[in-house]
C-alpha positions in Angstrom: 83.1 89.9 70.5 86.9 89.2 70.7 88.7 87.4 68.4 92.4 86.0 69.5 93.0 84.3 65.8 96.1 86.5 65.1 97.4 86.9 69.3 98.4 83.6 70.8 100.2 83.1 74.1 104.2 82.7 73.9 103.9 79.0 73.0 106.3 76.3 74.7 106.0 73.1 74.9 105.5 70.6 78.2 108.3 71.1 80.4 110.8 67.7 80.4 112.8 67.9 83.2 112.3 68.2 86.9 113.8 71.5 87.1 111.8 73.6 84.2 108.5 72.0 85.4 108.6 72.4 88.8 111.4 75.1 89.6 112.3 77.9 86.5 108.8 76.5 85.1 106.9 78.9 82.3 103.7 77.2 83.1 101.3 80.2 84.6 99.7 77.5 87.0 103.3 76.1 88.7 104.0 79.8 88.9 100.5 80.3 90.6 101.5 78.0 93.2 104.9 78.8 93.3 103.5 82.4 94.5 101.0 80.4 96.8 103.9 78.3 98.5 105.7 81.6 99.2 103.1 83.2 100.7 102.4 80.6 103.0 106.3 80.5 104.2 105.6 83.8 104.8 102.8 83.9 107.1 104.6 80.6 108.8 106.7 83.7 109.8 104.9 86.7 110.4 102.0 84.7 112.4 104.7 83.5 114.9 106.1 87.0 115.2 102.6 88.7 116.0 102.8 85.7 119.2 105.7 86.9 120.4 104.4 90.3 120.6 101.7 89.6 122.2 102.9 87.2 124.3 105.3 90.3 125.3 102.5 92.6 125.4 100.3 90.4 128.2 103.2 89.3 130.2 105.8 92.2 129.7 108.8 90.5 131.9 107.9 87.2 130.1 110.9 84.9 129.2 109.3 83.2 126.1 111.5 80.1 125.8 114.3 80.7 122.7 114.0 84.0 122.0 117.7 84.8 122.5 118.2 82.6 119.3 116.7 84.9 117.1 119.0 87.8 118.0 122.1 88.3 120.1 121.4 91.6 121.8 117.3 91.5 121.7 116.6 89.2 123.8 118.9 89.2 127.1 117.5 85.9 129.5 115.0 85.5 126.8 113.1 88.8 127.6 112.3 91.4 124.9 113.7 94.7 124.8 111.8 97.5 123.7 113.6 98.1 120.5 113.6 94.1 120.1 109.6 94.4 120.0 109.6 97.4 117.2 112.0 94.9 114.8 109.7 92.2 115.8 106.5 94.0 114.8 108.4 95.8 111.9 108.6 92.4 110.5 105.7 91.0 111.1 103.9 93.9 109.2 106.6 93.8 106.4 106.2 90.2 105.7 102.1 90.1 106.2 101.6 93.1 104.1 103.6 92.7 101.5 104.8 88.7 100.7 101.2 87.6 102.4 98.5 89.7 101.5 99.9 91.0 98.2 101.3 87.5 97.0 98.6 85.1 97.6 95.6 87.3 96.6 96.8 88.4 93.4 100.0 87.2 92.4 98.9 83.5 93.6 95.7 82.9 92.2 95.9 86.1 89.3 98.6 83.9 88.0 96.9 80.2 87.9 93.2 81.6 86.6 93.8 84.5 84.6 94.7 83.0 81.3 92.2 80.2 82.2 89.7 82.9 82.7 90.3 84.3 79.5 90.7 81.3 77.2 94.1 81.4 77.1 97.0 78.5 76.8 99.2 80.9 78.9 100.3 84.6 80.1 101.6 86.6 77.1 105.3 86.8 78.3 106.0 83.0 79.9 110.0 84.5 81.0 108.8 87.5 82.1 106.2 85.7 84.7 109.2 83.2 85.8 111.1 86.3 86.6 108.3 88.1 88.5 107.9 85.0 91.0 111.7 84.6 91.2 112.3 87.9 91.7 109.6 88.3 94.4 111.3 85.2 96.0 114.9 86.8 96.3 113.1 89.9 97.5 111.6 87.4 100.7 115.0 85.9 101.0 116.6 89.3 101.4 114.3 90.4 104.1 114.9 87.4 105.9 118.7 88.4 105.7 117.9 91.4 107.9 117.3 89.1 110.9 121.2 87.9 110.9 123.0 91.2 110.3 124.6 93.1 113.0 121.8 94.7 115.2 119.0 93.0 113.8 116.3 93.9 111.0 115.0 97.8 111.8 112.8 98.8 114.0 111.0 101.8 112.3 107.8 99.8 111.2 106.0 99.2 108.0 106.1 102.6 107.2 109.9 103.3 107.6 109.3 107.3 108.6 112.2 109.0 107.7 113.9 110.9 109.0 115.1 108.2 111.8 114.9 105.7 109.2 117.7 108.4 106.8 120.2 108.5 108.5 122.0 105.7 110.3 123.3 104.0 112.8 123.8 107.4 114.5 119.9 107.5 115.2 119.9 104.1 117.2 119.3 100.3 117.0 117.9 98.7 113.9 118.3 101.9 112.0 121.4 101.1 110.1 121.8 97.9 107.8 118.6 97.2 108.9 117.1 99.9 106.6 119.3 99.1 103.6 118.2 95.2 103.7 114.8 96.2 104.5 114.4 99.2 101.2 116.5 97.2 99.0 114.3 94.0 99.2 111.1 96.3 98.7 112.5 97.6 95.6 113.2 94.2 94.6 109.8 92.7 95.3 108.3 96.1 93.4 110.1 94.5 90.5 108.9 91.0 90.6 105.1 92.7 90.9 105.9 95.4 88.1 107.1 92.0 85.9 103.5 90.5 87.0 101.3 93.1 86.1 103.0 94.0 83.2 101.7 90.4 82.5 97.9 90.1 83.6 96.9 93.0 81.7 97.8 92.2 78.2 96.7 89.0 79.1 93.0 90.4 80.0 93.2 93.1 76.9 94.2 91.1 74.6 94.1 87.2 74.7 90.9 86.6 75.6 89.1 83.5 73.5 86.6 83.8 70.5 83.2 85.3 71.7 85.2 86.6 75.4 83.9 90.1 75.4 85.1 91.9 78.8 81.9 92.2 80.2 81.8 88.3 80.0 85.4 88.1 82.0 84.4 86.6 85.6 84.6 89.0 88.6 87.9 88.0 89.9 89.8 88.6 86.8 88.2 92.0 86.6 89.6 92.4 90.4 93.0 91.5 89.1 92.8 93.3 86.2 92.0 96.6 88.3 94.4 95.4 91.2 97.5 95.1 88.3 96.6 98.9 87.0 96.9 100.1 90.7 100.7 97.6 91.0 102.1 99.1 87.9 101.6 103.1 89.0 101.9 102.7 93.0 104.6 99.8 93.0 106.8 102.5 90.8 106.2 104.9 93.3 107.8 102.8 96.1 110.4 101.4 94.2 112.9 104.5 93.9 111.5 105.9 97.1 113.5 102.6 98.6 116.3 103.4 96.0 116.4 107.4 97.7 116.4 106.1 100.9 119.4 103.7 100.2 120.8 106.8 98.4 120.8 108.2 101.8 121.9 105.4 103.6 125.1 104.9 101.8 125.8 107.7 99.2 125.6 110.9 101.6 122.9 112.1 99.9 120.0 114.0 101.3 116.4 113.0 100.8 114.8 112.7 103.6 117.0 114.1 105.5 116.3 118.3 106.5 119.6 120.3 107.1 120.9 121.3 110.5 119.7 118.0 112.4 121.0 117.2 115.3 121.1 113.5 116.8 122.8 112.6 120.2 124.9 115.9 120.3 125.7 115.4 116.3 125.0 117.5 114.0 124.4 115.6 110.8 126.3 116.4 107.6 123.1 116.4 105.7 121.2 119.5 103.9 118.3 120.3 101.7 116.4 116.7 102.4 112.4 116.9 103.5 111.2 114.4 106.1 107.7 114.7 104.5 108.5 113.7 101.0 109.5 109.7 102.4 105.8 110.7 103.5 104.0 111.6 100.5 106.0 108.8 98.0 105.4 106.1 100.5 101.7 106.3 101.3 100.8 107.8 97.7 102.0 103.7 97.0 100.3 102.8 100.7 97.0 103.5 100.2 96.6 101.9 96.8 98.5 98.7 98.3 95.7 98.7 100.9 93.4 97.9 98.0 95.7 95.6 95.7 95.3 93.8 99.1 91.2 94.0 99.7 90.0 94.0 95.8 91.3 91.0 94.6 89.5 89.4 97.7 85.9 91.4 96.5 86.4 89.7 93.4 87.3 86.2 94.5 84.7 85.8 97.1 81.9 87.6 94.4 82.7 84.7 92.7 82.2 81.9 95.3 79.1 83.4 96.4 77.7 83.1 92.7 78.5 79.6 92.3 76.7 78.9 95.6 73.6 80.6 95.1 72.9 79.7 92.3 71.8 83.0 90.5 74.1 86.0 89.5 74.8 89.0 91.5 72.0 92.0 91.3 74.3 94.0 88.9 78.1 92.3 87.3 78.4 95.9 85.9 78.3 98.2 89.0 80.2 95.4 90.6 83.0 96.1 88.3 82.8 99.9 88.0 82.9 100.2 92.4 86.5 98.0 92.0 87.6 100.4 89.6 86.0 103.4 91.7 88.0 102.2 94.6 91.4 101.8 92.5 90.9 105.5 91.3 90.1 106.9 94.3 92.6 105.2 96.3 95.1 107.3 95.4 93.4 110.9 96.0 93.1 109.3 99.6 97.0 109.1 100.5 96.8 112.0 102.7 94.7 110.9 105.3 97.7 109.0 106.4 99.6 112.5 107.2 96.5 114.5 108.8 99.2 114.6 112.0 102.1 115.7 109.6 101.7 119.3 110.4 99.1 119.5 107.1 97.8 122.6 106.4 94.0 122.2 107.6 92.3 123.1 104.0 94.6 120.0 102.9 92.9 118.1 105.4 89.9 118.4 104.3 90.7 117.7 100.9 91.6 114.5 101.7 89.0 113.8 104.3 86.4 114.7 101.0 87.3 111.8 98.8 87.9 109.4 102.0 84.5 109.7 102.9 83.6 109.3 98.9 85.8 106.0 98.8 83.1 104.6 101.1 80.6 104.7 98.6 81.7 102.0 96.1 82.8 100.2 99.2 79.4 100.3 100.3 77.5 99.3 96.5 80.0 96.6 96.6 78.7 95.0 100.1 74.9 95.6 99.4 74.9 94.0 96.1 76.7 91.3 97.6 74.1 91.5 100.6 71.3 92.0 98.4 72.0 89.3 96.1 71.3 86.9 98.9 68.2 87.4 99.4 66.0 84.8 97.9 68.7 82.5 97.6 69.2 79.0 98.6 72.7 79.4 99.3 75.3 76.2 100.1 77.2 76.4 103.2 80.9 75.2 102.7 83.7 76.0 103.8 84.5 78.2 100.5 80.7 80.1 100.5 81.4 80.9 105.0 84.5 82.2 104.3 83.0 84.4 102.0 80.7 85.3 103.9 82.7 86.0 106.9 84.8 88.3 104.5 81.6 90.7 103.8 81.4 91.1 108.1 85.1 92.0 108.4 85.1 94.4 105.4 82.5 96.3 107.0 83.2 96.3 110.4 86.3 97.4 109.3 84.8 100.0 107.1 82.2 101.3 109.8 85.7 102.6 111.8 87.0 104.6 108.9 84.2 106.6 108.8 85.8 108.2 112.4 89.3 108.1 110.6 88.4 110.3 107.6 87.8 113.5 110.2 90.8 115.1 110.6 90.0 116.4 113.9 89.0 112.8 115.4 92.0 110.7 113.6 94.3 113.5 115.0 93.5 112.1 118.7 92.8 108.4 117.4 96.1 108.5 114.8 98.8 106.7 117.1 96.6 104.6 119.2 95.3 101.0 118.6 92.3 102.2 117.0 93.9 102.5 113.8 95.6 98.9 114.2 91.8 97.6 114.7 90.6 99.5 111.6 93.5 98.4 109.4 93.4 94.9 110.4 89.7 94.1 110.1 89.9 96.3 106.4 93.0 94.9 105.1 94.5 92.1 106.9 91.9 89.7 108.0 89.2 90.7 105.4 92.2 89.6 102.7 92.6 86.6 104.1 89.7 85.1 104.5 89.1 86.3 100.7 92.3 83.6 100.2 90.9 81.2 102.3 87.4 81.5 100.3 89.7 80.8 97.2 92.0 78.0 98.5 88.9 76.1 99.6 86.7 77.0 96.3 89.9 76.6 93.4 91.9 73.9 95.8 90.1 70.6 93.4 91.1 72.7 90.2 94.6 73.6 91.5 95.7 70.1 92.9 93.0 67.7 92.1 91.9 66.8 95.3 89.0 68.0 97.4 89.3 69.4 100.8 87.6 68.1 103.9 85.2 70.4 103.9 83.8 69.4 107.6 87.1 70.9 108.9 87.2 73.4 106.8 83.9 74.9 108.4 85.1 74.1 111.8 88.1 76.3 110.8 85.9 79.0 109.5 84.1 79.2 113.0 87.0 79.3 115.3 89.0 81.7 113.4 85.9 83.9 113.1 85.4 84.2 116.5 88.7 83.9 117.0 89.2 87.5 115.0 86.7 89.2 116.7 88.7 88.6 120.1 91.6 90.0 118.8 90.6 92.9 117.2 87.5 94.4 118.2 88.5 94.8 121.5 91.0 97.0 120.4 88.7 99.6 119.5 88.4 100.0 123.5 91.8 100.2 123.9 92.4 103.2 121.4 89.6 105.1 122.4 90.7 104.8 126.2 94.1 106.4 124.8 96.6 103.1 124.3 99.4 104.1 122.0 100.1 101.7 119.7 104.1 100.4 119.3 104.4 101.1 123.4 105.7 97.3 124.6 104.8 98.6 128.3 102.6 99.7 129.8 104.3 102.2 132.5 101.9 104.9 132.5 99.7 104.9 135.2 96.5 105.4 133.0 97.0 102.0 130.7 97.5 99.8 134.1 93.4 98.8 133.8 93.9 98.2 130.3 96.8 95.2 130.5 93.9 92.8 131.3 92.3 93.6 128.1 96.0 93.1 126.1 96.4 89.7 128.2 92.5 88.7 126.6 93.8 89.4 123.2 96.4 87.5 123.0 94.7 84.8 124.8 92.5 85.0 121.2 95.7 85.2 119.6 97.9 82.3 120.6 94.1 80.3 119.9 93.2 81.6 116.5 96.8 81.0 115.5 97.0 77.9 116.8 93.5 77.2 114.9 95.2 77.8 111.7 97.0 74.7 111.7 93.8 73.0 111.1 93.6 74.2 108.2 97.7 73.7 107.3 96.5 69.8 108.3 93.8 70.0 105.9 95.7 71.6 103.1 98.7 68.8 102.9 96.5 65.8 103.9 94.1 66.9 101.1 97.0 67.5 98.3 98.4 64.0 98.7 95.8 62.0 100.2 92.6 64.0 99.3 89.7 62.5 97.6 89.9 63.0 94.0 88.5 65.9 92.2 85.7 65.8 90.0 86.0 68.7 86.5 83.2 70.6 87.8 82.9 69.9 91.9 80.4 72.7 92.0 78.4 73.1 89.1 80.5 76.7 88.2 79.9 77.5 84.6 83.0 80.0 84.2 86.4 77.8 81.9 88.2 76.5 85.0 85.1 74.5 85.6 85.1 73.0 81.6 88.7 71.2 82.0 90.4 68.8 84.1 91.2 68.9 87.5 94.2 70.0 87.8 94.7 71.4 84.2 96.7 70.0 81.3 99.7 71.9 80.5 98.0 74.0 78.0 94.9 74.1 79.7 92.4 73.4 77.1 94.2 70.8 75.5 95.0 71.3 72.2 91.4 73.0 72.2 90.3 76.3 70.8 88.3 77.8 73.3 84.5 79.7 71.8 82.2 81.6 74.3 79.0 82.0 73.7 77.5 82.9 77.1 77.7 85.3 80.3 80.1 83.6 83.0 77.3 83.4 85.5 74.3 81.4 83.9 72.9 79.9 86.9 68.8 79.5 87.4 68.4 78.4 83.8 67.0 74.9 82.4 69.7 73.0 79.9 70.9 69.6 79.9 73.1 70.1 82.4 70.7 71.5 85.4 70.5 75.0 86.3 73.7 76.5 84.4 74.9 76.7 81.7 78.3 75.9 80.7 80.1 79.8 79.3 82.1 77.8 76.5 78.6 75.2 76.0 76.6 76.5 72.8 73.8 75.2 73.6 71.2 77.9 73.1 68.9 78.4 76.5 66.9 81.4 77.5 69.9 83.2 79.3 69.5 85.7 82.4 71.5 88.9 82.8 72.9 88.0 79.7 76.2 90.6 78.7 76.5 92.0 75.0 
């Protein structure tokens, strides 16, 4: 058992003016939904982006109403140019993958529950956490720079594959200032998430209450716990990769950049660089990222589906050792980004070895979640179907890696939309409906309100349908050869296809506009919503034994003694069928944790 008598979070007392309680606030839970607000100004961006693509994509000579305001030279008569779509998607990637799916996930909700969780009055370093989210916001504020300098944000995707993205203006549009905003707001935001992990774990190791052993620490502050152990080694990875790159931008130096490269009839002054090490640094921090963005959803939505069966998961334990399978693996997995690099073929298979291997926890993870339905009595909400529709997107996501991990099928497969079906379903929608499942399960504790939970569910079905018309058809379209980042479709061969581009964006512009549902839901709720009971659904874990939404120090004044597992359901007390974690009342337990 853990005893915190001699740690204690950095105390400070209630905040009393506007500005230090709701702006530079040291409260973990403002910071928590400081981190929540920003990620949903930044899917209010990078949703309306993926429209305009698609829009573009459907109707290629299109003249989507306003475009031209976005950028001088993109946009002539309010029709994209090809280089105008790569920017366009090379933000909408930027801002999903790293302000959406990394922000709300783990920095959003990490930060509100973590010291909760753990029977804490707040994180360990109360400065430090007001300078991750602050930090993380002048990284988003930078990026959204890059859409008012000279020729626009750049164009070289996500992935920024040097070594176009090295050396210039020389090498075309959007490779220039574009490229310097877009590295030095990454390395920015890898600060703000270096400052947040290097809060969550001490937090986890060593504030937990009296009696909070770490195999009684509920699933999702495992996930974050695992999730800030992968952000403190990959995040330091990309951060002076960005720095390099910059280097190159603006110092002359030489990176990424080979010698004896010629560009439009120049022959660069560069020498010595390697094109391939921009490759290795980025995705040896890409493929982690992938799972800072899916974990902290396994864990969330683990713990929804708990509270709504009623009974614990078949094993807590191998629940918690396949996330941290998954974080170590992740990273001996990086190479089956670069199997089309020019990799020597015993490195292929190398990589390919522990890809297939990652599937395995993946796969434990989704039967005991399966598995531990069965027999139960489960209540459909809004929270519980969102989990749910999280465990059929993971692995019909996961089904398709299977065909990426062999070298000699992802070689043909590797640049068509194929991969952007795989990496959506895995990463991108699976994460957020794991933050969906949370907003709708944590939204009473957060704001004190409840939900409408009838449109919540209506909002579950239409964007899970919804997803499934987007993305699985795009399975068809790689397989039949359609290169992903092509904005036409000239080739004689992907004329039959443009019907099938026009039906996903069809799905796209719905889905989309299905979302605003929910934005409806979430405001009308948070001002007008019907109050919040302490414990709306019977959870036994210590966000469910204070009030809704928490006192400043969370347990007010008390100090906090567990005495049971976090998931007591099926048991007889005075309460029902659970048991309270912090109640010591002494009941025959189940599954109980030394």
């Amino acid at each position: 058992m853990h005893d915190t008598s001699a740690h204690a979070a950095a105390h400070h007392g209630p905040p009393t003016s506007f500005i230090r309680k709701h702006i530079f606030s040291l409260d973990h839970k403002v910071i928590g939904k400081q981190y929540y607000g920003l990620g949903l100004a930044a899917v209010l961006i990078g949703m309306p982006l993926s429209w305009i693509m698609r829009i573009h994509l459907g109707w290629t000579n299109y003249a989507i109403p306003g475009l031209h305001l976005l950028s001088k030279t993109g946009a002539p008569g309010d029709v994209m140019t090809p280089e105008y779509y790569l920017q366009v998607m090379t933000m909408h990637a930027t801002f999903m993958v790293f302000f959406v799916l990394t922000v709300a996930p783990f920095a959003a909700f990490g930060n509100f529950f973590i010291p909760i969780h753990t029977g804490a009055e707040d994180m360990p370093f109360p400065h430090f956490n007001m300078m991750s989210f602050w930090t993380t916001f002048v990284a988003f504020c930078v990026m959204l720079l890059s859409f008012f300098v000279g020729d626009g944000p750049t164009l070289g995707g996500w992935t920024q594959y040097a070594p176009l993205s090295a050396l210039g203006s020389v090498a075309g549009p959007g490779q220039g200032s574009g490229v310097v905003i877009w590295a030095t707001s990454l390395a920015i935001f890898c600060v703000g998430q270096l400052f947040g992990a290097l809060n969550f774990i001490p937090n986890i190791l060593d504030l937990r209450c009296k009696g909070m052993s770490m195999w009684r620490l509920p699933l999702p502050t495992w996930a974050w716990f695992i999730t800030s152990c992968m952000g403190l080694t990959s995040f330091s990875v990309l951060m002076p990769a960005c720095i390099l790159l910059i280097l190159d931008h603006v110092a002359g130096t030489s990176f990424f950049v080979a010698s004896n490269l010629v560009i439009n009839d120049q022959l660069q002054p560069h020498s010595g660089g390697s094109t391939l090490l921009w490759q290795h640094l980025f995705w040896f921090f890409g493929h982690p990222e992938v799972y800072i963005a899916i974990v902290p959803g396994m864990g969330i939505i683990s713990h929804v589906l708990i509270t709504n069966m009623r009974k614990p998961m078949l094993s807590h334990r191998v629940l918690v050792y396949s996330m941290g399978a998954l974080a170590v693996l992740s990273y001996m997995v990086y190479g089956h980004h670069m199997f089309v690099s020019g990799m020597n073929p015993f490195s292929s298979m190398l990589f390919s070895f522990p890809t297939l291997l990652i599937t395995i926890p993946s796969t434990i993870i989704v039967l005991i979640q399966i598995g531990s339905l069965y027999g139960a009595k489960i209540r459909i909400n809004s929270a519980s179907l969102f989990a749910l529709g999280f465990i059929s997107l993971f692995i019909t996501g996961g089904v398709s890696g299977f065909f990426l991990a062999q070298p000699s099928i992802q070689i043909l497969l590797h640049a068509t939309y194929f991969v952007v079906a795989h990496f959506h379903f895995t990463m991108a929608i699976a994460a957020i409906f794991g933050i969906f499942s949370g907003t709708y399960f944590w939204f009473p504790k957060m704001w004190g309100r409840m939900m409408n939970d009838t449109l919540g569910k209506v909002h579950f079905w239409l964007s899970f349908i919804g997803v499934y018309a987007i993305f699985m058809p795009m399975h068809y379209l790689g397989l039949a050869g359609n290169v992903r980042r092509y904005q036409a479709f000239v080739v004689d061969y992907m004329q039959p296809l443009v019907g099938v581009h026009q039906f996903i964006t069809i799905a796209a512009l719905f889905t989309g506009a299905v979302q605003f549902i929910f934005l409806y839901n979430f405001f009308h709720s948070a001002y007008w919503g019907e109050p919040a009971p302490d414990n709306p659904w019977q959870g036994t874990s210590l966000e469910w034994s204070i009030p809704s939404p928490p006192p400043h120090d969370n347990f007010g004044g008390r100090h906090v003694v567990v005495y049971h597992d976090p998931y007591q359901y099926g048991v007889q007390s005075s309460t029902g069928d659970y048991v309270m974690q912090d109640s010591p009342e002494q009941v025959k337990t189940i599954n109980e944790e030394p």
